[in-house]
C-alpha positions as CSV (number, residue, x, y, z in Angstrom):
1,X,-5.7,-36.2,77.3
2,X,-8.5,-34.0,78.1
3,X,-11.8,-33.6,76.3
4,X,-11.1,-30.7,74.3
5,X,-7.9,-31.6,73.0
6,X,-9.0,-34.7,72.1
7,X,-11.6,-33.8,70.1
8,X,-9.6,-31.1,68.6
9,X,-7.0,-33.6,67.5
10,X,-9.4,-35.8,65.5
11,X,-10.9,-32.9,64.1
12,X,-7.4,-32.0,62.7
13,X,-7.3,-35.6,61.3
14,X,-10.5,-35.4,59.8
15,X,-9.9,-32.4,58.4
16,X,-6.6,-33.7,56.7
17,X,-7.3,-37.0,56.0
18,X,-11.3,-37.3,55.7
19,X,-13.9,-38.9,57.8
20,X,-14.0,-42.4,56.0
21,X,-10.7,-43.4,55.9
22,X,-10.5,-42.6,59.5
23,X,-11.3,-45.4,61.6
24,X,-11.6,-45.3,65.7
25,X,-8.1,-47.6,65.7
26,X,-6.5,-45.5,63.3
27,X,-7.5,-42.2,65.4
28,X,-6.4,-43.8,68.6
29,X,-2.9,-44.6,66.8
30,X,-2.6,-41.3,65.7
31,X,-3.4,-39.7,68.7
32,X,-1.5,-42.2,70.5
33,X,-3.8,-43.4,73.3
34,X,-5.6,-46.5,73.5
35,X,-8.7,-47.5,71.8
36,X,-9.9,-47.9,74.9
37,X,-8.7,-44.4,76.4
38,X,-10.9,-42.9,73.2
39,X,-14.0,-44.6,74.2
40,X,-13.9,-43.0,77.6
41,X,-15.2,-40.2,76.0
42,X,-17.4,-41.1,73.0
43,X,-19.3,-44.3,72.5
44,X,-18.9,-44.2,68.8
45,X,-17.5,-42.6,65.5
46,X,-20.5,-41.0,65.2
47,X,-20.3,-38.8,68.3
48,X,-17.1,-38.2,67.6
49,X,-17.9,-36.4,64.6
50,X,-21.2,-34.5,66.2
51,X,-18.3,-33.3,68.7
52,X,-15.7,-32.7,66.2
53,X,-18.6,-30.5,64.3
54,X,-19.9,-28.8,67.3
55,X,-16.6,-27.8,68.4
56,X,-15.7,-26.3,65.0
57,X,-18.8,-25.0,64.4
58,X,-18.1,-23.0,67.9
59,X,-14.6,-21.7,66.9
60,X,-15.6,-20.4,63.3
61,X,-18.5,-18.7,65.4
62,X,-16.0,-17.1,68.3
63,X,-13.3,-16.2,65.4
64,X,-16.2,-14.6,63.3
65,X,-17.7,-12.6,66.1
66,X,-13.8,-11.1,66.9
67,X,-13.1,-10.3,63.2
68,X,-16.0,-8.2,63.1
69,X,-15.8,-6.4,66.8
70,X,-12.5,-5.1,65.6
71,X,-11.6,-2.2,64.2
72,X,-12.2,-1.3,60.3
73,X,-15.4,-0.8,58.3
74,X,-18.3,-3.6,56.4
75,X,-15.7,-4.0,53.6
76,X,-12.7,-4.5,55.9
77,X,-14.6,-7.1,57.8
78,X,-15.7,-9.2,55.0
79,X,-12.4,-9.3,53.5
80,X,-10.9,-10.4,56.9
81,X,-13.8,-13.5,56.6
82,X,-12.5,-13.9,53.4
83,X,-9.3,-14.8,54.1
84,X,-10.4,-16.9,57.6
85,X,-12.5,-19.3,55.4
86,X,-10.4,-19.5,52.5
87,X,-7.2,-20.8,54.7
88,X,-9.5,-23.2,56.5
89,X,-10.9,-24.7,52.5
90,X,-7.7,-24.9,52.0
91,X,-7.0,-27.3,54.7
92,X,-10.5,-29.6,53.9
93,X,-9.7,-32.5,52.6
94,X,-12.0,-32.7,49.4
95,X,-13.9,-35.9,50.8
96,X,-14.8,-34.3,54.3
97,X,-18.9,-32.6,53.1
98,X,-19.2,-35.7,51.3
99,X,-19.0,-38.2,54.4
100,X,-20.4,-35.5,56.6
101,X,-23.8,-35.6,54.2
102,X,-23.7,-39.1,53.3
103,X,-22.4,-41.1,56.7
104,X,-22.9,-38.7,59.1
105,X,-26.5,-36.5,58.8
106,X,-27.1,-35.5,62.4
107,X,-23.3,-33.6,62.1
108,X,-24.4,-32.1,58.5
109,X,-27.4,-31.1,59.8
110,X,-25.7,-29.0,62.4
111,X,-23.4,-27.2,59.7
112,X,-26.5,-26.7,57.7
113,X,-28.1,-25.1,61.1
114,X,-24.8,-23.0,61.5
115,X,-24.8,-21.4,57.8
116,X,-28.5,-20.9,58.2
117,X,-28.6,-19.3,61.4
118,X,-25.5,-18.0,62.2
119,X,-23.4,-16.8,58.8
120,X,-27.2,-15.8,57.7
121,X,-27.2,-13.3,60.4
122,X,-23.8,-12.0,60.2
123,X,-24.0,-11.8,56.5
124,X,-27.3,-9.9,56.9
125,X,-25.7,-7.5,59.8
126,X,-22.7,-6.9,57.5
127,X,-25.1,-5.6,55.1
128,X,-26.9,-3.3,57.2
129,X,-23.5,-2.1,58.6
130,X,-22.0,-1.2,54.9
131,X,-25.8,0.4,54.3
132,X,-25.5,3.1,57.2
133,X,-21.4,3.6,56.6
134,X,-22.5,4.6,52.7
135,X,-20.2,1.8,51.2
136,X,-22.8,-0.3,49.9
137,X,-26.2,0.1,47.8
138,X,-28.8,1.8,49.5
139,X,-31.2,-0.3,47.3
140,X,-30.1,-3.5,48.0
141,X,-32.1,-6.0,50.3
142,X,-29.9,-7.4,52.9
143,X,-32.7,-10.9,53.8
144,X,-32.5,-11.5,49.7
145,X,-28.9,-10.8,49.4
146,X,-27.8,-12.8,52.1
147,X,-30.1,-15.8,50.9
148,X,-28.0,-15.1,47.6
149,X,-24.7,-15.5,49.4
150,X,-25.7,-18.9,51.3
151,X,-26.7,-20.2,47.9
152,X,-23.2,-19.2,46.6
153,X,-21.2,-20.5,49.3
154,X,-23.4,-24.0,48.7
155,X,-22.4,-24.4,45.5
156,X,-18.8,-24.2,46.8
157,X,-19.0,-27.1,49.6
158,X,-21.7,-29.2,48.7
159,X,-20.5,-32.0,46.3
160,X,-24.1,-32.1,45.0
161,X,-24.0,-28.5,43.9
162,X,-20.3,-28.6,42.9
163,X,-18.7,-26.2,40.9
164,X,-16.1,-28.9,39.8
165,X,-13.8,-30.4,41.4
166,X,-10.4,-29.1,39.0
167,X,-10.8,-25.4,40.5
168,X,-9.8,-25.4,44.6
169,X,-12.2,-24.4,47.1
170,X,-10.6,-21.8,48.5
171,X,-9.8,-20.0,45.2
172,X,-13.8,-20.1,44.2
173,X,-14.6,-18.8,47.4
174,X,-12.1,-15.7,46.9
175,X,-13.5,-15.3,43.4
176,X,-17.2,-15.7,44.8
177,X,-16.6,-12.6,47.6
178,X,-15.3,-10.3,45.5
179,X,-18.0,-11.1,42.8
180,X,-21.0,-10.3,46.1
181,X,-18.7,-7.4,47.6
182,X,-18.5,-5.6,43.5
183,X,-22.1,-6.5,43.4
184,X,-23.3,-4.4,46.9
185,X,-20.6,-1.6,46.8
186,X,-21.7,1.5,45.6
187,X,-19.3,4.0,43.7
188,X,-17.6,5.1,47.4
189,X,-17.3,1.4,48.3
190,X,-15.5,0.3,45.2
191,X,-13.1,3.2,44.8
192,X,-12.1,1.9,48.7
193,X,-12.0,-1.7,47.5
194,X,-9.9,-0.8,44.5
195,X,-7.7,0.9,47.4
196,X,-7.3,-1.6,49.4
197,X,-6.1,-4.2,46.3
198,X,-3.6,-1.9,45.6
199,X,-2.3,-1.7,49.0
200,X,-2.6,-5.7,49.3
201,X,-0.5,-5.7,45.9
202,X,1.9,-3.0,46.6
């Protein structure tokens, strides 16, 4: 089993069972290799996990960056996020930020780093985009809105800042786009949005 695969398939495990419960025998079962096979290519858990991050951190970046070099306007694009990260909280096993903040800080860090960096920018850009295509407010200020968005998506993954726990993360994080998308459209970008709805529910 190569590299990539095999970091691939414990991220699928993490993801479905959480970090914990995982030990490095249980993985290697799953997988079925050896123990020893599995420590060919990390010397701990704890790299595993660093990998397991980078290498999702690396995908969500690559599907991103394709969803928004297609075709279709600001709105379009953030919708087609919308959906992306709502079908992968949907697959998170509820315990997975918690052992990434508490067990695992290096890997958390790197997340942190990614939303920061990364879905900061793109969030910001997105703005910008709608700004010029006269979908969203001209008023608006894309650096303080997007700092309003990272909050908001917090408050959705991080167990300390948790909305509760009886609502699923993927249904908040629908609710919580079209709350920011209502919020920066003006008149033109919410008679499209209304549009689209109605073609999604036709």
């Amino acid at each position: 089993m190569e590299e990539e695969r095999l970091v691939e398939k414990a991220g699928e495990l993490f993801i479905r069972y959480g970090i914990k419960s995982m030990t490095m025998d249980e993985i290697s079962r799953q997988m079925g290799i050896s123990k020893k096979t599995l420590y060919q290519y990390v010397s701990n858990k704890k790299e595993l996990v660093k990998k397991v991050v980078e290498q999702q951190v690396a995908h969500e970046q690559a599907c991103i960056c394709d969803l928004f070099e297609g075709d279709g306007n600001a709105i379009d694009n953030l919708m087609q996020i919308t959906d992306f990260v709502g079908n992968q909280m949907k697959e998170l096993h509820p315990s997975v930020i918690f052992d990434l903040k508490k067990y695992h800080f290096e890997a958390w860090k790197r997340l942190e780093n990614h939303k920061e960096d990364f879905i900061y920018r793109t969030v910001k850009e997105n703005l910008e985009e709608g700004i010029k295509e006269g979908l969203y407010r001209e008023n608006l200020n894309p650096e303080i809105v997007s700092r309003f968005y990272l909050s908001m998506t917090n408050m959705i993954i991080d167990p300390d800042q948790a909305l509760g726990n009886e609502i699923p993360r993927e249904s908040l994080h629908k609710e919580m786009m079209r709350y920011h998308i209502r919020g920066i459209a003006n008149s033109k970008g919410r008679e499209y949005l209304k549009q689209k709805f109605n073609h999604i529910h036709d």
